[in-house]
C-alpha positions as a Markdown table, in Angstrom:
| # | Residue | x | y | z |
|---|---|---|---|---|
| 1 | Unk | -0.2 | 6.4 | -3.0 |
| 2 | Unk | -2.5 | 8.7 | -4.6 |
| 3 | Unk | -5.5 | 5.9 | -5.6 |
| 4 | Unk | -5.7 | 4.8 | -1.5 |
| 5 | Unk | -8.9 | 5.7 | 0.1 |
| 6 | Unk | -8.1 | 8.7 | 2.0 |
| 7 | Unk | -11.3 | 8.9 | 3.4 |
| 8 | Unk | -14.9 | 7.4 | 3.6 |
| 9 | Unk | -18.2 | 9.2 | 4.5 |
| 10 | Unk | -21.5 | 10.9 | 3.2 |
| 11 | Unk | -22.2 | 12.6 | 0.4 |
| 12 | Unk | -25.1 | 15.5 | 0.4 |
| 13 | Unk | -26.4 | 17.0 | -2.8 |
| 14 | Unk | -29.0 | 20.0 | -1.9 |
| 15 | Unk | -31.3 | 21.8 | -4.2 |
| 16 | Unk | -31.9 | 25.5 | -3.5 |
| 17 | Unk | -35.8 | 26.8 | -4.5 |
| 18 | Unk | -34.6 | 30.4 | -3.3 |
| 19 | Unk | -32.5 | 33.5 | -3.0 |
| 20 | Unk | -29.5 | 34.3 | -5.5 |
| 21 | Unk | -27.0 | 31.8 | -4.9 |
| 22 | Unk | -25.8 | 28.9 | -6.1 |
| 23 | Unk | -28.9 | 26.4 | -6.2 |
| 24 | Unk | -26.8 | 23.1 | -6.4 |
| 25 | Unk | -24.5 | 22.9 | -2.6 |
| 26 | Unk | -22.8 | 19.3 | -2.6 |
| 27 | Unk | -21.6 | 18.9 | 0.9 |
| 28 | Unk | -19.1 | 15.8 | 2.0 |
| 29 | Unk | -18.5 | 14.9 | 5.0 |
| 30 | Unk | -16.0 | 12.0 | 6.2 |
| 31 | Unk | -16.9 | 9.1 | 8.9 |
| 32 | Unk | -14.8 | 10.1 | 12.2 |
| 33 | Unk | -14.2 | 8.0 | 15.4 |
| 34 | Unk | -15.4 | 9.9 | 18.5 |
| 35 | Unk | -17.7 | 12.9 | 20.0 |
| 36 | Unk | -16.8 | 15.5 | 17.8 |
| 37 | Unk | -18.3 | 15.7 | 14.2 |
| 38 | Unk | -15.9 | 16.0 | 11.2 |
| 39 | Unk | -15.1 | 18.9 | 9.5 |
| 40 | Unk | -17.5 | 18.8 | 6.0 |
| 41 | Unk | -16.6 | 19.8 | 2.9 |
| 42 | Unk | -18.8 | 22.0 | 0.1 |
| 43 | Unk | -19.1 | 23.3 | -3.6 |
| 44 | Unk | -21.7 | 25.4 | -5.2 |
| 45 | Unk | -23.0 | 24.8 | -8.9 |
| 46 | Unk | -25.4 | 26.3 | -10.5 |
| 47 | Unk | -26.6 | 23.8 | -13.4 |
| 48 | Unk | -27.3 | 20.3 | -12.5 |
| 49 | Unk | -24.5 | 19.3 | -15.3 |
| 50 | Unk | -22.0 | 20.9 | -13.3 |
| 51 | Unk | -23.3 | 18.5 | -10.8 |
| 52 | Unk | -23.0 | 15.5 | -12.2 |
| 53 | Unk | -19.8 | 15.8 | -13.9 |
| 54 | Unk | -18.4 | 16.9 | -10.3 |
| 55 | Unk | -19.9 | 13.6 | -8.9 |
| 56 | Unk | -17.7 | 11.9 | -11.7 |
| 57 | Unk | -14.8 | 13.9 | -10.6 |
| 58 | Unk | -15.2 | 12.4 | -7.4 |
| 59 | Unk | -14.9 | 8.9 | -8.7 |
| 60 | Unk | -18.7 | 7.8 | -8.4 |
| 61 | Unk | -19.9 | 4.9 | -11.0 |
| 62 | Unk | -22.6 | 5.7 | -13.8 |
| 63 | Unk | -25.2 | 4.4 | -11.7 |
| 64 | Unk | -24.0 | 6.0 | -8.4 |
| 65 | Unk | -24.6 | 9.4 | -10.1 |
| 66 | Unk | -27.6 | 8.3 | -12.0 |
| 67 | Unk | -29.2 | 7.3 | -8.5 |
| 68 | Unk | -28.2 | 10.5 | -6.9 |
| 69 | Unk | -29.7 | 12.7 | -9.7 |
| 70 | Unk | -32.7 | 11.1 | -9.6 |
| 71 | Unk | -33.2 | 11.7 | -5.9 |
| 72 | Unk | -32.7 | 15.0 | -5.8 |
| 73 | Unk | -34.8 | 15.8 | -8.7 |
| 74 | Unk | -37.4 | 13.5 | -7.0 |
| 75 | Unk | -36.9 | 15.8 | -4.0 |
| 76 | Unk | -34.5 | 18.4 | -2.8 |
| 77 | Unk | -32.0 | 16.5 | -1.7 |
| 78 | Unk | -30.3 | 13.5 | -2.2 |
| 79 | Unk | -27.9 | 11.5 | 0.6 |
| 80 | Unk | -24.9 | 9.1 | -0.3 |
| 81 | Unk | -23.5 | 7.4 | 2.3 |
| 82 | Unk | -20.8 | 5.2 | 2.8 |
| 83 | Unk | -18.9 | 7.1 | -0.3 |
| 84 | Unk | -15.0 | 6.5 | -0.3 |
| 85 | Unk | -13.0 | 9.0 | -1.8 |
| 86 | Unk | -9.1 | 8.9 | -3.0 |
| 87 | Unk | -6.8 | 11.6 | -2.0 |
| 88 | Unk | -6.7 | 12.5 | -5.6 |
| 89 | Unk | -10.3 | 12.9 | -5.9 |
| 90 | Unk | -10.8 | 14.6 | -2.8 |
| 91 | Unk | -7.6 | 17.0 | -4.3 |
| 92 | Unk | -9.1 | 17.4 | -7.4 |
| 93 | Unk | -12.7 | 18.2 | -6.0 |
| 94 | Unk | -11.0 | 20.9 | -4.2 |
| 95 | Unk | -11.9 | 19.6 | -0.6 |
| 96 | Unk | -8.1 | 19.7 | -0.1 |
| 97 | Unk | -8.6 | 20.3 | 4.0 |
| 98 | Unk | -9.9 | 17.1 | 4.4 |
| 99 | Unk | -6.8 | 15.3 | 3.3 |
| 100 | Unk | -4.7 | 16.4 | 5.7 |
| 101 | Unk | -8.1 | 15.7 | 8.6 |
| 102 | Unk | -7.6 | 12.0 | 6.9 |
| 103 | Unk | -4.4 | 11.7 | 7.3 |
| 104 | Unk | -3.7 | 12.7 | 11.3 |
C-alpha cells in the first residue's frame, strides 16, 4: 500500500553561506535498530521556494513547514525529527534507496 509509513526519522534542512553550490542541502535520514547508522538521503535547491514546496512533497503540514522555514532562516539550519514518510513520498522526493533500506 503506497500511503503506509515506509519509514520514520529526521529531517535536516542546511543553509550554505559559501562556495558555488547548491545553498539549500535537505538531508533525511530514517530511525534504524542497532550499531550501524542508516544510510541518509539528500537534495540540493537553490531558492528557499524550492524548499518549501519539496517539504510539501514530502507530506509535511502547513505548519510543519512553516516551523522549519523559520528555523533555518533564524539560523543555518533547521532539524525535524520524528518525521514519517510514505513510500510514495519518499519515491516522489527521489530518496528511492531508502525504500528498499525500509523495506528489508
Amino acid at each position: 500500500m503506497a500511503s503506509a509509513i515506509a519509514s520514520e526519522g529526521t529531517l535536516r534542512i542546511h543553509r550554505s553561506i559559501a562556495g558555488t553550490s547548491a545553498p539549500f542541502r535537505v538531508t533525511y535520514q530514517a530511525y534504524q535498530d542497532g550499531d550501524e547508522p542508516a544510510p541518509a538521503a539528500e537534495r540540493a535547491f537553490y531558492h528557499l521556494q524550492e524548499v518549501r514546496q519539496f517539504l510539501h512533497v514530502l507530506g509535511l503540514t502547513a505548519e510543519y513547514i512553516r516551523d522549519a522555514l523559520r528555523e533555518l532562516t533564524a539560523g543555518r539550519s533547521a532539524f525535524l525529527t520524528n518525521i514519517a514518510l510514505t513510500e510514495k513520498a519518499i519515491k516522489n522526493a527521489g530518496f528511492g534507496s531508502l525504500v528498499t533500506v525500509a523495506k528489508s
